[in-house]
C-alpha positions as CSV (number, residue, x, y, z in Angstrom):
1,X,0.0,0.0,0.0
2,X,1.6,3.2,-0.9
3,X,1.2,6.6,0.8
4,X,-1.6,8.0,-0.7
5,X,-3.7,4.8,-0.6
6,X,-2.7,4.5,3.3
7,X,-4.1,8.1,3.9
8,X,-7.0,7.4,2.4
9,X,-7.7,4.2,4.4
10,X,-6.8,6.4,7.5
11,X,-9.2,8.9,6.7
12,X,-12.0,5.9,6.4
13,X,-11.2,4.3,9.4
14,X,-11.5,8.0,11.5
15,X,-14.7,8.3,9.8
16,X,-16.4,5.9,11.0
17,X,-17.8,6.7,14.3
18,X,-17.5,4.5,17.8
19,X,-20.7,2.9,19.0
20,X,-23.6,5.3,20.0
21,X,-21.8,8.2,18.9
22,X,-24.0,8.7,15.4
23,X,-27.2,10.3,16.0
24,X,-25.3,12.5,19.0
25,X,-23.3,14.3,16.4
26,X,-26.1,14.6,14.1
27,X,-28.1,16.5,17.3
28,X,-24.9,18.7,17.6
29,X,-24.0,19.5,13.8
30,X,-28.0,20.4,13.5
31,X,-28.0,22.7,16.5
32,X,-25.0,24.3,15.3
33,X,-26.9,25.0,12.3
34,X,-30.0,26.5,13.9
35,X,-27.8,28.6,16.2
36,X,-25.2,30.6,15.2
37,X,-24.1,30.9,18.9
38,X,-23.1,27.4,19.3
39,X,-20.8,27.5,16.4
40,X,-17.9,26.5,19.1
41,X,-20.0,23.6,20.0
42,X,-19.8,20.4,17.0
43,X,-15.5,21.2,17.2
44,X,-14.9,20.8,20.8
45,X,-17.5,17.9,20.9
46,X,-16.4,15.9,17.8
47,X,-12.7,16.0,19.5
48,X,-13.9,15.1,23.4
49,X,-15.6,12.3,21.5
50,X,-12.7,10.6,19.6
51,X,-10.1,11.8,21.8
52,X,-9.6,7.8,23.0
53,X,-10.2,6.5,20.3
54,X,-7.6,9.0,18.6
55,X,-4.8,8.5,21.1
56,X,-4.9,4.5,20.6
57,X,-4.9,4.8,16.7
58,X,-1.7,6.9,16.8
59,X,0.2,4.6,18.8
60,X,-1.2,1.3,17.3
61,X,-2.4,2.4,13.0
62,X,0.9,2.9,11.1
63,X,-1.5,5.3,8.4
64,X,-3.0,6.9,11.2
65,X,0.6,8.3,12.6
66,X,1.8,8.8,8.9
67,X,-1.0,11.4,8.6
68,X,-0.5,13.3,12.1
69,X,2.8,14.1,10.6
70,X,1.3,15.7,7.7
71,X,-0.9,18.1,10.0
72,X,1.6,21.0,9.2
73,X,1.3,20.6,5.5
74,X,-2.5,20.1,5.6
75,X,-2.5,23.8,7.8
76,X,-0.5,24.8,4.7
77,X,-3.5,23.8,2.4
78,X,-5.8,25.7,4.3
79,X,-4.1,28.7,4.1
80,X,-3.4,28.9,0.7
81,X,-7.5,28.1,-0.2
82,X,-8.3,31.4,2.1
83,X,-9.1,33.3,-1.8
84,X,-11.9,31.2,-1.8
85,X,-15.0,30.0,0.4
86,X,-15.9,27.0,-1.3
87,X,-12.0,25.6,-1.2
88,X,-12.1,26.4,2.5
89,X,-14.9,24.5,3.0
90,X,-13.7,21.3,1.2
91,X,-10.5,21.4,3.1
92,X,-12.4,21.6,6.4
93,X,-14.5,18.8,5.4
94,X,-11.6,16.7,4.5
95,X,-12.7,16.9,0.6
96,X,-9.2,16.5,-1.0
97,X,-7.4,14.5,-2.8
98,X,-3.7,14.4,-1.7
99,X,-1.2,14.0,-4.7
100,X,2.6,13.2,-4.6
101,X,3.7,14.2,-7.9
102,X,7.5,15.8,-8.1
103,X,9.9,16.7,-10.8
104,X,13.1,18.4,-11.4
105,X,14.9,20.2,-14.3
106,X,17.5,22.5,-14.4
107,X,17.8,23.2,-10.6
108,X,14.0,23.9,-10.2
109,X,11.5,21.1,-8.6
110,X,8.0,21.4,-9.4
111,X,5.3,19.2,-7.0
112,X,1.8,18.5,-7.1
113,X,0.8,18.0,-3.7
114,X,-2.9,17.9,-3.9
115,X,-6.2,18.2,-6.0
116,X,-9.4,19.5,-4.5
117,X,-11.8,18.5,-7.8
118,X,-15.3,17.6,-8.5
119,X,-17.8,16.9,-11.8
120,X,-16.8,20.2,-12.7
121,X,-13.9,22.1,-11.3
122,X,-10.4,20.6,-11.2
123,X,-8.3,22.9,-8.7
124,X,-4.0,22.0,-8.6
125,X,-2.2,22.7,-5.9
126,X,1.3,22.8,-6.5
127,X,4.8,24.6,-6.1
128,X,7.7,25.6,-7.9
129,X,11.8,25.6,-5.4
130,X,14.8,26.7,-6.3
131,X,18.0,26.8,-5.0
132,X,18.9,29.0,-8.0
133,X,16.1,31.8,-8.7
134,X,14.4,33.9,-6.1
135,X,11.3,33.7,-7.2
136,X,9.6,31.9,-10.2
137,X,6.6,31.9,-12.6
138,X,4.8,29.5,-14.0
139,X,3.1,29.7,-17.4
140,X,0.1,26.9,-17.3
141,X,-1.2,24.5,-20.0
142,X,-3.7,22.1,-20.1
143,X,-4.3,19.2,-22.4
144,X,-6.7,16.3,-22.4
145,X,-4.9,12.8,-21.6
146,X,-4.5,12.3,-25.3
147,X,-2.5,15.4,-25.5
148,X,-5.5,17.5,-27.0
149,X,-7.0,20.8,-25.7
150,X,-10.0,19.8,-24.1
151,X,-13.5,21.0,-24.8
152,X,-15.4,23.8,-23.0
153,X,-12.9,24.7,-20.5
154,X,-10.9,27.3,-19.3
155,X,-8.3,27.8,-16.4
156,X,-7.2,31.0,-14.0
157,X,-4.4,31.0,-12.2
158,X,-3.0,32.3,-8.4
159,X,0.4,32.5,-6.9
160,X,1.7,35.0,-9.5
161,X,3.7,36.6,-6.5
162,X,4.3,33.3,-4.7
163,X,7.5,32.9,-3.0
164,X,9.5,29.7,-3.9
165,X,7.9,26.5,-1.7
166,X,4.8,28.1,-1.4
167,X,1.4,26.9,-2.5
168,X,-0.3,27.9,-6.1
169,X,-3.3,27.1,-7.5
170,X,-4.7,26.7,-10.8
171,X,-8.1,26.1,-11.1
172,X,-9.9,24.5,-14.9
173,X,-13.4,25.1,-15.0
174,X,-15.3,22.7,-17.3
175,X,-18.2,24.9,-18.9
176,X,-20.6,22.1,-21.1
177,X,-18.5,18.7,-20.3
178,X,-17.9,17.2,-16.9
179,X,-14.3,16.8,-15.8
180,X,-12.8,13.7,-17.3
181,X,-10.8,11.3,-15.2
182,X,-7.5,11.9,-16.3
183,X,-5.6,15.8,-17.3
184,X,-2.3,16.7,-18.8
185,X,-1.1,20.5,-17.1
186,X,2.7,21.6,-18.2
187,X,4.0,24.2,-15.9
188,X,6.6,26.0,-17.8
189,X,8.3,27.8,-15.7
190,X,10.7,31.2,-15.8
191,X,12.0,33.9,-13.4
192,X,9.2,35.9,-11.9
193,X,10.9,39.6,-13.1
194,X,9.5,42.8,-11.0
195,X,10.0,45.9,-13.1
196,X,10.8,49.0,-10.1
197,X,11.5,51.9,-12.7
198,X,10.5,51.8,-15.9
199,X,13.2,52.0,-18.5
200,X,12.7,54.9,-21.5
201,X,13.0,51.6,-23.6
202,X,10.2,49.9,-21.7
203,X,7.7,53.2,-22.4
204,X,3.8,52.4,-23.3
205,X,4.1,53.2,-26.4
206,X,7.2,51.2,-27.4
207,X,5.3,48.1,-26.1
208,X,2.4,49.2,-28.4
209,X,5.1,49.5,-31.4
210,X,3.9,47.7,-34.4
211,X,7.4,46.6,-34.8
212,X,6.6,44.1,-32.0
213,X,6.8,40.5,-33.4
214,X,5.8,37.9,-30.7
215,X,8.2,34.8,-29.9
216,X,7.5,32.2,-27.8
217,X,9.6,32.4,-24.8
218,X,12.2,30.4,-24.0
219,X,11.6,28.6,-20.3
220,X,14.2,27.6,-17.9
221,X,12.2,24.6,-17.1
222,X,9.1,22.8,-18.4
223,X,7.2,20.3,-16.5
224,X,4.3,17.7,-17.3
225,X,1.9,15.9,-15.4
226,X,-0.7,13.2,-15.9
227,X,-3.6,13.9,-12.7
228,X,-6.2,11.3,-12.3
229,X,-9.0,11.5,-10.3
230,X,-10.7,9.7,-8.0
231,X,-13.9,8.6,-9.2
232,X,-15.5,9.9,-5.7
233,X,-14.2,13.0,-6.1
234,X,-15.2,13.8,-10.3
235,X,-19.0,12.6,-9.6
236,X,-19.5,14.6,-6.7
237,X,-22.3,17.6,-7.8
238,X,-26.3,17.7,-8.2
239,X,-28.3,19.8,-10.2
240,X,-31.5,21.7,-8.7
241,X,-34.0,22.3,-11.8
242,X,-35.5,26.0,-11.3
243,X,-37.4,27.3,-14.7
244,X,-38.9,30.6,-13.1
245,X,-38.7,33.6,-15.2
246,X,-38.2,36.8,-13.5
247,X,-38.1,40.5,-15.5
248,X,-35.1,42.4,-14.3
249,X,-35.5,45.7,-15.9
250,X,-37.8,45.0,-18.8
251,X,-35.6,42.0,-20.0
252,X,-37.3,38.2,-18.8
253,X,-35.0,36.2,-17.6
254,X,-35.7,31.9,-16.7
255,X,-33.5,31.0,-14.2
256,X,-33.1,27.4,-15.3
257,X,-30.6,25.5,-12.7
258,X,-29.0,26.0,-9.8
259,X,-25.6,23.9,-10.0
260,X,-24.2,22.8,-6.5
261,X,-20.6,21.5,-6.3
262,X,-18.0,21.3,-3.3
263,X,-16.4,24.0,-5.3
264,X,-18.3,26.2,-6.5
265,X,-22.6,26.6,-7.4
266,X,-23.8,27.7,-10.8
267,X,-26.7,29.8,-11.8
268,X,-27.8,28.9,-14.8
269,X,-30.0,31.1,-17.3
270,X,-31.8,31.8,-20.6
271,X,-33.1,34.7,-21.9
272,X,-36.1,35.3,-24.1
273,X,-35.2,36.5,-28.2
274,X,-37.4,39.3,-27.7
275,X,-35.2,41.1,-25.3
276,X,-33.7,44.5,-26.0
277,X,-30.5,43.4,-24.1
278,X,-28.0,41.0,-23.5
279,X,-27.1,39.6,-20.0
280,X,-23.4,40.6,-19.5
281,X,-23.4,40.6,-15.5
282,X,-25.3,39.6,-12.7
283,X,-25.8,40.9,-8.9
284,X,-26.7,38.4,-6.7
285,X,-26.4,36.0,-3.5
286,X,-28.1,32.5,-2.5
287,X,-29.0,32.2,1.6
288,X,-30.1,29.3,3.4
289,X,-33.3,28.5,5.7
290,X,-31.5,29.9,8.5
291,X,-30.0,33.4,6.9
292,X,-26.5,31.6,5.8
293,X,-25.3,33.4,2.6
294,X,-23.3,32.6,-0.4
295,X,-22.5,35.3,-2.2
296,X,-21.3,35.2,-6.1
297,X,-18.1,34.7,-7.0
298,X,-15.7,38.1,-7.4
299,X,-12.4,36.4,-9.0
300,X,-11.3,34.4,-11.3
301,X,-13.8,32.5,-13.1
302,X,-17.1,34.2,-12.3
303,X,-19.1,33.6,-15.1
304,X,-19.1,31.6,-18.8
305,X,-20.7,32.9,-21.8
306,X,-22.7,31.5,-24.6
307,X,-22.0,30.8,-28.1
308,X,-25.0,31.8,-30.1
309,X,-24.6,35.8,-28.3
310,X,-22.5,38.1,-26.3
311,X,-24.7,36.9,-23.5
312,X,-22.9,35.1,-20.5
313,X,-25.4,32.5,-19.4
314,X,-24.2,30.7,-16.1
315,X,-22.8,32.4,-13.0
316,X,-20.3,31.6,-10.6
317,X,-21.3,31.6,-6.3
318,X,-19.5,30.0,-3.0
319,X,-20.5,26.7,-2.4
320,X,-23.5,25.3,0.2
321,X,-22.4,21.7,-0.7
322,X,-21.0,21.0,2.9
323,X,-24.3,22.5,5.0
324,X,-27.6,21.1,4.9
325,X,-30.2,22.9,4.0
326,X,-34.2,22.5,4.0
327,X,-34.8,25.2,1.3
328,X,-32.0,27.8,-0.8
329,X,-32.9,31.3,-2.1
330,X,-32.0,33.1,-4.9
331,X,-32.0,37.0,-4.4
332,X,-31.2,39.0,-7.0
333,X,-30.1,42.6,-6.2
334,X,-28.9,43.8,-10.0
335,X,-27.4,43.1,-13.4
336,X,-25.3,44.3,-16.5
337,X,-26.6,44.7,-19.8
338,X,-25.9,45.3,-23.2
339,X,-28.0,47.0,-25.6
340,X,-28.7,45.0,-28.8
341,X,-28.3,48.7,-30.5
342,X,-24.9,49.0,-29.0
343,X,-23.4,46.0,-29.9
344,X,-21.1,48.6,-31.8
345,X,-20.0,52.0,-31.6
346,X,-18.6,54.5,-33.3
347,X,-15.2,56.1,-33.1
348,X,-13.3,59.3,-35.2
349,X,-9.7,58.8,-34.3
350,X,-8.8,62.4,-35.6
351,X,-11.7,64.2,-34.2
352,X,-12.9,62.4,-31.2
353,X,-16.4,62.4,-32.2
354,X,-17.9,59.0,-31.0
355,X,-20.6,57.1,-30.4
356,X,-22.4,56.2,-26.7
357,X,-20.1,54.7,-24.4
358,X,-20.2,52.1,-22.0
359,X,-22.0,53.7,-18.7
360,X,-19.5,55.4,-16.6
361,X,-16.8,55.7,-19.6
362,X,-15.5,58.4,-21.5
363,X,-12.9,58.9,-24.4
364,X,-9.7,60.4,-23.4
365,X,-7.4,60.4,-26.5
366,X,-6.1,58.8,-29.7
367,X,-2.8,59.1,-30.5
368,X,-0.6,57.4,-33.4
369,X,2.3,55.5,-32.3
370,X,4.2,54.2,-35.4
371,X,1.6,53.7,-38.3
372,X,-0.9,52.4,-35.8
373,X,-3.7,54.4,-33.4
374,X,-3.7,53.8,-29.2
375,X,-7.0,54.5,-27.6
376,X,-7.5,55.7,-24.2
377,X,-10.4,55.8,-22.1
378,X,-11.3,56.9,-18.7
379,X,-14.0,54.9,-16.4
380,X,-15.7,55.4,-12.9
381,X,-14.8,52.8,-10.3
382,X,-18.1,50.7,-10.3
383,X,-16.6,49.0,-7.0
384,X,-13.6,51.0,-4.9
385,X,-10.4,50.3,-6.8
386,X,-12.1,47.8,-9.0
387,X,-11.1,48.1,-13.0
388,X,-13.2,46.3,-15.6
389,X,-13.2,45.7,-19.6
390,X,-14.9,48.4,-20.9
391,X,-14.3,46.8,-25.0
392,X,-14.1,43.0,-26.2
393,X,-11.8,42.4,-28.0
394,X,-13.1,42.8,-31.6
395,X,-13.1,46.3,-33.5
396,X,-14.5,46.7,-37.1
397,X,-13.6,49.4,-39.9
398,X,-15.7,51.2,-42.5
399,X,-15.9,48.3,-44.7
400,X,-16.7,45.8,-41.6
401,X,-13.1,43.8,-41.7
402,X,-12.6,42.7,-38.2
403,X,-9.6,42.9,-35.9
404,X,-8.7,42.2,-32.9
405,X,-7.4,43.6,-29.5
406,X,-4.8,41.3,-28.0
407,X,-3.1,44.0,-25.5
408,X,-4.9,46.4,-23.0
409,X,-3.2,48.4,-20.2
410,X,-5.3,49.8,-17.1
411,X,-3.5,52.0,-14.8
412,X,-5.4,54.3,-11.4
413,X,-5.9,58.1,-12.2
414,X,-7.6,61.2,-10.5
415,X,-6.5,60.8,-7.2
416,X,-8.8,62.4,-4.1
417,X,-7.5,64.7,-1.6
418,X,-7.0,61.0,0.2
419,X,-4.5,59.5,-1.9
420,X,-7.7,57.3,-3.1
421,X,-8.1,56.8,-7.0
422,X,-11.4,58.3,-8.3
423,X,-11.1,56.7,-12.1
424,X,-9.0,54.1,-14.0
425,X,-7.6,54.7,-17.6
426,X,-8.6,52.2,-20.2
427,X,-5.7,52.1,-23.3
428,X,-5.2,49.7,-25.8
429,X,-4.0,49.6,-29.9
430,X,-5.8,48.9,-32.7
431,X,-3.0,46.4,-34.1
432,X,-2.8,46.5,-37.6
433,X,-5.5,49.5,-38.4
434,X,-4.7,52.1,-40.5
435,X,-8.1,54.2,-40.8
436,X,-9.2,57.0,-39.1
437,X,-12.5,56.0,-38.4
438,X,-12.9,52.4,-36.2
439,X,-16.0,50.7,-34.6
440,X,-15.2,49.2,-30.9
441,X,-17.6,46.3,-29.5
442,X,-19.0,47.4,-26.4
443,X,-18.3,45.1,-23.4
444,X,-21.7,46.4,-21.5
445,X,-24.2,49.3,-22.1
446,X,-25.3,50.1,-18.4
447,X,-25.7,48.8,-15.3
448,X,-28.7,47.9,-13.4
449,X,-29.7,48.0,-9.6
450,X,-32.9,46.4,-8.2
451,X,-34.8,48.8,-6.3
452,X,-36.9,45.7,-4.7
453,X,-34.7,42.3,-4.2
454,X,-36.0,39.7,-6.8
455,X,-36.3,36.2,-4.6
456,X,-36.5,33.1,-6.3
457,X,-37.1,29.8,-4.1
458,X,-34.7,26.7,-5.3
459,X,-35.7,24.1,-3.1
């Protein structure tokens, strides 16, 4: 039996209660829930209980010692899931699937040391050490086992800042499909460089030269590794059918599922062809029976769009997979929409004349740089210190060629007496466009707030 199969057994055996103990921890956990005061309570009476049993499995179960030692590392875990409610919760609730997966080039070690994964979400917990660099980056890939790129998925990525040893996560969300058992990732890995001055050859507007030819980068180390899953762990997710339609400022809206995974819930929606608007955002939290909310996700994947409009169709929330719960709400406190007459708009380049803007946004300045024009906008803060896409990344000219936008560059502006920044500058270039006149694709019209909370019962 190898390590990973012994902590698993370990974890089995502690799980399984002593003799009369059953239906007094279901009392407690259910109290607990009813009672936010008692919170201290199912802890401190799940660890009188075992503490016997738990002393005479350490000195006499081999697995059961091997896995005290690991206590630290676990503690590790937990703090590296803190970005994220639902991760927490699966670590607490011992959902996680401990990997032992190392490998060395060029003086750097990449590891694998767990996987916290479900029908839909894979998340990899790994980390990059190095005796030789101070600090590293890793540029992530994924591939089916086959080598292909997998259907419907994407992947975000933490640790960008990540000291060497510490814990990163990337996290592959599986839109249509459900996760299949096995997954490729390379980690290609180089020095994480911090910039501290910028150098007159580093200026905007030599990164926006159209002289710029892109190379793949050379790596100082590539890494790749075959994960599979444990079946336990990929089937793990229900689905809660809804079909209400609500109207949310003139535009009906059928909520059609609720998705609930250890990671992460899903809202699920369709919209009816004879709205005025697309669906680009939505506002929203789900509570429990007894007031426990989960509110929607605010980084990294936080919603998935649809390929038949610029709709996005199925929202991201913390997860209520680990609490019980007689009934769930949906409330509904606001959205972002997109006109279907503003799927484009209009831009002079020489004259600054211009279309409507996205709400909150206005033009600052075009400016050539080489043969090619740089845009720059300026955009209210929707939420402090928060800046958003105010374009896609498709522009059209007079004769409606398309283009695209590949590069973007946000920085803070219009500072308050406070130090605090009242706008954020938008600026991209329009690669390859030599006209004067250019049509931008809108990334929202306006954004909506509920003046009455739309509730939507779920179970």
């Amino acid at each position: 039996m190898n390590r990973k199969n012994e902590f698993e057994a370990m974890i089995e055996e502690l799980n399984q209660p002593a003799p009369g103990l059953e239906t007094t921890l279901d009392r407690a956990y259910k109290k607990k829930r009813k009672r936010t005061t008692q919170l201290i309570v199912r802890p401190l009476v799940g660890l009188a209980a075992c503490f016997a049993i738990f002393v005479l499995l350490v000195n006499f179960c081999a697995p059961v010692a091997y896995a005290c030692s690991q206590i630290p590392v676990l503690k590790e875990l937990a703090e590296a899931v803190t970005f994220s409610r639902s991760l927490t919760d699966a670590v607490e609730n011992e959902y996680v699937q401990p990997m032992e997966l190392s490998q060395t080039d060029n003086g750097i070690t990449a590891e694998v040391a767990y996987l916290i994964v479900d029908q839909k979400q894979v998340n990899v917990f790994y980390r990059l050490d190095s005796d030789k660099y101070e600090k590293l980056y890793a540029d992530p890939d994924v591939r089916s086992a086959d080598g292909n790129r997998p259907e419907s998925c994407s992947y975000h990525s933490t640790g960008f800042d990540a000291e060497n040893g510490e814990l990163r996560c990337l996290s592959i969300d599986f839109v249509d499909n459900d996760v299949p058992d096995k997954l490729r990732i390379a980690l290609r890995v180089n020095p994480n460089m911090v910039v501290e001055e910028v150098a007159p050859e580093h200026s905007v507007d030599n990164l926006y030269s159209s002289d710029d030819v892109y190379e793949e980068p050379s790596y100082l180390a590539e890494f790749e590794f075959l994960l599979e899953f444990d079946p336990k762990f990929t089937a793990a997710g229900k689905i809660f059918p809804v079909n209400q339609t609500v109207i949310l400022e003139g535009q009906a809206i059928t909520i059609t599922d609720i998705e609930v995974y250890p990671t992460h819930m899903r809202v699920d929606i369709e919209e009816s062809p004879d709205n005025t608007a697309w669906m680009k955002g939505l506002e929203f939290y789900i509570e429990t029976d007894w007031g426990m909310k989960f509110d929607a996700a605010s980084s990294g994947i936080i919603s998935t769009g649809s390929a038949d409009s610029p709709s996005m169709v199925s929202y991201r929330a913390d997860s209520s997979y680990f609490y019980e719960a007689d009934h769930l709400k949906l409330v509904i406190t606001g959205a972002q929409w997109l006109r279907k007459d503003m799927e484009t708009t209009y831009i002079n380049l020489i004259t600054g004349e211009h279309g409507e803007l996205p709400e909150g946004a206005e033009f600052d300045s075009a400016r050539k740089v080489g043969n090619e024009w740089v845009v720059k906008f300026r955009a209210k803060f929707i939420e402090d210190n928060a800046m958003y896409q105010l374009f896609g990344n498709k522009f059209y000219d007079a004769d409606g060629n398309e283009y695209e936008i590949n590069q973007w560059s946000s920085t803070y502006g219009d500072f308050d007496e406070d130090g605090n920044a009242t706008f954020f500058y938008d600026e991209f270039p329009l690669k390859k466009f030599t006209g004067d006149e250019v049509w931008l694709t809108p990334h929202y019209s306006h954004n909506w707030v509920a003046e009455d909370q739309v509730v939507i019962t779920i179970q």
